[in-house]
N, C-alpha and C positions, 0 to 999 in steps of 0.2 A: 682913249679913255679906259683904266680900269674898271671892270668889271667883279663882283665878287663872287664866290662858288664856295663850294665845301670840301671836294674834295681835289687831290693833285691828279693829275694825268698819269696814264701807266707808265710806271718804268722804261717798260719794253719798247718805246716810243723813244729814248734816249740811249746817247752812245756816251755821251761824258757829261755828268752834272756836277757841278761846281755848287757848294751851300757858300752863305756870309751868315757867321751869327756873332749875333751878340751878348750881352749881360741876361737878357732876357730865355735863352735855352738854359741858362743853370740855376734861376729862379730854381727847380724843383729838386735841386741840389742843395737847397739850403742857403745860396747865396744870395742877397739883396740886389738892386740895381742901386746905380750912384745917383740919379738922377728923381726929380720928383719928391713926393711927398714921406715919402716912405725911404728912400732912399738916403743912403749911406751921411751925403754931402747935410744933408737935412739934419738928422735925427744926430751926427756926429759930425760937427762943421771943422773941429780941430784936426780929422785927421784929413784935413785936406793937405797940409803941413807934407804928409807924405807922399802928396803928388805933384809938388813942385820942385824943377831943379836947382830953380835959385836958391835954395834952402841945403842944400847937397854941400856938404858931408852932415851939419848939424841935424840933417833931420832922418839919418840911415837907420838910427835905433827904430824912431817910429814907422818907417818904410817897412822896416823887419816886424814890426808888431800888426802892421794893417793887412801890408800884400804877405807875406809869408804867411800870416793866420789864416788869411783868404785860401791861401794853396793847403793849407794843411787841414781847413774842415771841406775843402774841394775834394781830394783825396781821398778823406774818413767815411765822404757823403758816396763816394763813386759819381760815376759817368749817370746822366737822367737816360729813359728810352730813346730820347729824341738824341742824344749824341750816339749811344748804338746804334738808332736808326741806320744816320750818316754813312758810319763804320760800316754796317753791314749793306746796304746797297753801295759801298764804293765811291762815293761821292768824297771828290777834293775838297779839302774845306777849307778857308779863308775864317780867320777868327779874329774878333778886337778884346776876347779874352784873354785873361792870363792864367788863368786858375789851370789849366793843363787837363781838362778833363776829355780837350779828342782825342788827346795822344791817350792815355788812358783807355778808354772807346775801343782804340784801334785805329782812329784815325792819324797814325803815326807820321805821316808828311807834309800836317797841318800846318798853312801859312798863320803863325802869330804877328800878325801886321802890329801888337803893341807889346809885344815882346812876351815874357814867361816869367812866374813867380816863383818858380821852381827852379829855375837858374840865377848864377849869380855871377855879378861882372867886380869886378878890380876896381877900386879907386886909384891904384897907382900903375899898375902893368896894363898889360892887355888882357889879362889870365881872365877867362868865362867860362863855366861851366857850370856842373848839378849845384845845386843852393846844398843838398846834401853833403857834398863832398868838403866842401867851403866849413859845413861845420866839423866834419870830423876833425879838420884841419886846426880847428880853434882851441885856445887855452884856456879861452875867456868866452863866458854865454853868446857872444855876439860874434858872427862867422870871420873866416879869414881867409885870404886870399892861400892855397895849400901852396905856390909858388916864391911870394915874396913875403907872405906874412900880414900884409897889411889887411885895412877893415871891408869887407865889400857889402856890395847893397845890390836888392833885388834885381833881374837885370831886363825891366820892364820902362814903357817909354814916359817920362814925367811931361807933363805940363813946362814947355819949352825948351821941349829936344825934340827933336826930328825923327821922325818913321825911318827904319831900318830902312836904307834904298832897296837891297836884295828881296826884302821882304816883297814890301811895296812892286816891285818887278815883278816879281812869281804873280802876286794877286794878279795883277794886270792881264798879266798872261794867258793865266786859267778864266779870267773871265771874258776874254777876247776868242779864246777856244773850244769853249763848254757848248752844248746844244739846250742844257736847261740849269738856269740858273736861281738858285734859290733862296731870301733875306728873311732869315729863322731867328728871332728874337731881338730885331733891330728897328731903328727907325729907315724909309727908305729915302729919308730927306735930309739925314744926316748923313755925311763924311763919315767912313770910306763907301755907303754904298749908294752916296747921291752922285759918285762916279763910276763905280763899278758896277749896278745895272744898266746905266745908258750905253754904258762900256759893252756890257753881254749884248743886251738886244741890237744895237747897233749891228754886232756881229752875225745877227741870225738866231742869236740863242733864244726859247720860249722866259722869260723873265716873272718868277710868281713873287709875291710874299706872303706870310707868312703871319697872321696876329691873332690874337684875339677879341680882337675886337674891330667889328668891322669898320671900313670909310675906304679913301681914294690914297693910296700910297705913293700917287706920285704917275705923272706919263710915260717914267720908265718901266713900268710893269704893266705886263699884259692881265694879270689878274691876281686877284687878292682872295686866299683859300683862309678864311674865319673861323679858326678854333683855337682849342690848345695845340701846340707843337707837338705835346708829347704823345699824345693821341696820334693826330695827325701823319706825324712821321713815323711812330711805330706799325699803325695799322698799312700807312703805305709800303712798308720796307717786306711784312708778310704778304704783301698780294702778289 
């Protein structure tokens, strides 16, 4: 049974902590969640259009206006304290972000289990890489592949494609390895982390989350620390 508290355990009691966050750490970034009242899917139900792949290639303009806008007031906004946090105590991170603000952070080896808005993939090669480069590449407002010429689109995972396996493996890994495991701005009953805490604690690891607002997150966590993140994680990273 979860339990709730305020504050996290010392650092110094761990050798490798692994974070999972979600839409919910860059709330203070300026960015919305998709989800709920307030959210994205809500207030702007058309640009759902750019989360699906069945829609793919007609809908890559909109892809480029939703998630490339996303990355680019991500950017503008910087990294919140709670992604430095991370950064600065060293903690691996697992993210279903795309907006690129651990790598940003500093947390430069971040697992994007839903890929990055900041890169950009081919519609017709294999060619992937910076979403920047793609535009230098271009003739035309709208990016190009800088190899074959053709149109690319952000190279993040739509609504009926598949998690990057590689990805997907790393998480796994780190969360089967970690001694504290931590779910910063997620749900813990949603996919990926209604398997990657059962995953950690199975393993040994202390399993906290992370909200603000208190309740039971679920029997994969040992406890549920009740505030803001940004708070939370900042004040822990200086102790």
């Amino acid at each position: 049974m979860s339990t709730a508290g305020e504050r996290l355990p010392p650092r110094a009691q761990f050798d490798r902590i692994v974070a999972l966050t979600g839409a919910g750490i860059s709330v203070a970034a300026g960015l919305g969640t998709f989800r709920g009242p307030d959210g994205l899917w809500t207030i702007a139900p058309d640009v759902e259009r750019a989360m699906h792949a069945q829609y793919v290639p007609g809908n890559v303009d909109l892809m480029w206006q939703v998630w490339g806008g996303m990355h680019e007031r991500a950017q503008e906004a910087g990294p919140t304290p709670a992604h430095r946090a991370l950064a600065a105590v060293g903690a691996e991170v697992i993210t279903q972000n795309v907006d690129g603000l651990h790598h940003t952070a500093g947390s430069v080896d971040a697992i994007e289990i839903h890929g990055s808005a900041g890169r950009a993939r081919c519609l017709l090669c294999t060619w992937d890489g910076p979403a920047v480069e793609a535009a230098r590449a271009s003739g035309d407002p709208r990016p190009r592949c800088p190899r074959c010429g053709e149109l690319v689109r952000p190279a993040v995972v739509l609504f009926g494609e598949s998690l990057d396996e590689a990805a997907l493996a790393a998480a796994r890994r780190a969360a089967a390895t970690c001694d504290l495991f931590l779910a910063v701005g997620t749900s813990g009953r949603v996919a990926p982390a209604s398997w990657l805490a059962p995953l950690a604690r199975a393993a040994g690891a202390m399993v906290i989350n992370i909200d603000p607002v208190s309740g039971d997150p679920g029997p994969a966590f040992h406890r549920q620390v009740t505030g803001d993140a940004q708070r939370v994680l900042a004040e822990w990273a200086e102790s």
